[in-house]
N, C-alpha and C positions, 0 to 999 in steps of 0.2 A: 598258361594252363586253362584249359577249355572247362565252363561249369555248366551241366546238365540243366535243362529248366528247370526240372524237382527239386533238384539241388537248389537251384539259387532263387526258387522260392522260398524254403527251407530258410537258406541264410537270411532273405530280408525280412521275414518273419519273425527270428531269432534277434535281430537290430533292433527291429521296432521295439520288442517285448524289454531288451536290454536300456533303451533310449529312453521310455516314456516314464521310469524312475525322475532319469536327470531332470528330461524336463519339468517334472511337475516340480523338481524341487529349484528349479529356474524362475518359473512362473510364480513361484511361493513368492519368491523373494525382491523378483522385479515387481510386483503389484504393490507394494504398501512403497517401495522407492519413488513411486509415481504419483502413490496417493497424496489427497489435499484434507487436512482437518479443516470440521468450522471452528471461525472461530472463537476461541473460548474469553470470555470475560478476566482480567486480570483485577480489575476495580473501579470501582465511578470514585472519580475528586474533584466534589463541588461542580465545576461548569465542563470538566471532561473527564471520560472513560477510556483504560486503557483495555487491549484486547491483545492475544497472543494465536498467532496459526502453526501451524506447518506445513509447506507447500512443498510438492517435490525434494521432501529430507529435511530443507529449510526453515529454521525459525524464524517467522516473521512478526515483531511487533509493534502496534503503531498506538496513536491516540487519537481521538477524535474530540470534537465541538461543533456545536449546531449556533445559528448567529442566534444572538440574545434580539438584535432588529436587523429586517433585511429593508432598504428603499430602492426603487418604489415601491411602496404596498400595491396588491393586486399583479403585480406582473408574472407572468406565466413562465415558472420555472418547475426545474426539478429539483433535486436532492441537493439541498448547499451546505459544505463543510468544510473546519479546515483539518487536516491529519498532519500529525507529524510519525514517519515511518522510519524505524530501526530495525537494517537487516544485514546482521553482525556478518555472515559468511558470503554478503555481498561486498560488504565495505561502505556499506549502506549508512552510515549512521546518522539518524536524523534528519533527515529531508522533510523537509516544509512542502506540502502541497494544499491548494483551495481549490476546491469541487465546487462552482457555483450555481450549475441547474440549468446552462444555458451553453452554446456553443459561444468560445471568445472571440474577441475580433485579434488573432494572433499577430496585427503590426502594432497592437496600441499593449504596454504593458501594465502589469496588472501590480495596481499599487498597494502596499500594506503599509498601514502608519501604527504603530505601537508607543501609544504615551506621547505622541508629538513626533517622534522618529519613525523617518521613511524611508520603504526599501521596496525595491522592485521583482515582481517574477515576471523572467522575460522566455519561460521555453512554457509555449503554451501547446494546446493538444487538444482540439475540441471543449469539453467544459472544466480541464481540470490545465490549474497553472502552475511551474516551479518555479527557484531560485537556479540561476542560473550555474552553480557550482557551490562545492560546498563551505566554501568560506563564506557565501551570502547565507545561508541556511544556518552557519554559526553563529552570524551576528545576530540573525532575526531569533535565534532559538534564546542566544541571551537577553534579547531585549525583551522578548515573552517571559521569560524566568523574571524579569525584574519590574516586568509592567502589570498593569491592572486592566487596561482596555484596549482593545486591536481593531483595526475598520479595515475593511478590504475593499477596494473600488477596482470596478470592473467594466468593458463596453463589449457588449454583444455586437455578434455579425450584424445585429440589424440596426447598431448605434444607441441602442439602449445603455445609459447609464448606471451601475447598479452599485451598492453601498449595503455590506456587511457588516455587521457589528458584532464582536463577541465579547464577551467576559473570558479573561486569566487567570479568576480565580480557580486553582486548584491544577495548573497547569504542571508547575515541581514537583506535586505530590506523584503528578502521572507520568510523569516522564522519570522519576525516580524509579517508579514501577518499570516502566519498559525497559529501560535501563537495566537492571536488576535481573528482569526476566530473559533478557536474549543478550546474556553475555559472551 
């Protein structure tokens, strides 16, 4: 069936005015599915604060700590922390990561001693280091639950030595929170 130009102006005229309903209720819907909160404060305990996001749908929450001493003093870094991240519809639970301000030197691994007990993160990425699976992140996460002080040693691309020191206190309170918050 042959349609007149009139005509099948007419129709796609008629499409558009029918379609641009759907889509804007398309675009409603897909926009906050994409969306990222900042994020929000859960609570400070003692030497760390837990924080709750939601990124693309997901809730993500982690904890943080700032080193109590970093050695060497004077050395030129940036942001150093350690997190621990719980992201329940990832299968995420608890991961240990230290942020030290520097780019690592990724063949040398990056030591964590808790209370005399030592464990290794060996997936490195620029300035940020993991445990290498999650049974290592288990252990380290119980030996934080049950210790008081943690050192992180670390060697920059450019063989710099570097030595973190945090406090535990308030470590169970915060992870109880996150815990709680992204079940």
């Amino acid at each position: 069936m042959e349609i007149a130009p009139s005509q099948r102006y007419l129709l796609i005229a008629m499409l558009k005015i029918a379609l641009l309903p759907l889509l804007a209720v398309v675009l409603a819907f897909a926009g906050p599915a994409s969306a990222q909160t900042p994020p929000q404060s859960i609570g400070s305990f003692r030497d760390w604060t837990a924080y709750s996001w939601v990124k693309d749908g997901e809730k993500i929450c982690y904890m943080i700590s700032r080193p109590k001493s970093s050695e060497p003093k004077g050395a030129n870094r940036g942001d150093i922390y350690i997190m621990v991240t719980h992201r329940q519809a990832a299968g995420a639970k608890e991961v240990v990561s230290h942020n030290t301000g520097y780019p690592y030197d990724s063949a040398v691994p990056v030591q964590v001693t808790v209370d005399g007990k030592s464990f290794q993160l060996t997936l490195i990425s620029d300035e940020t280091a993991w445990a290498a699976d999650s049974t290592t992140d288990a252990t380290i996460i119980d030996a934080m639950r049950r210790g008081a002080k943690m050192s992180v040693v670390g060697v920059s691309t450019r063989g710099t030595r570097t030595t973190d020191t945090y406090s535990l206190l308030g470590f169970s309170a915060a992870q109880g929170a996150i815990r709680q918050s992204c079940r």
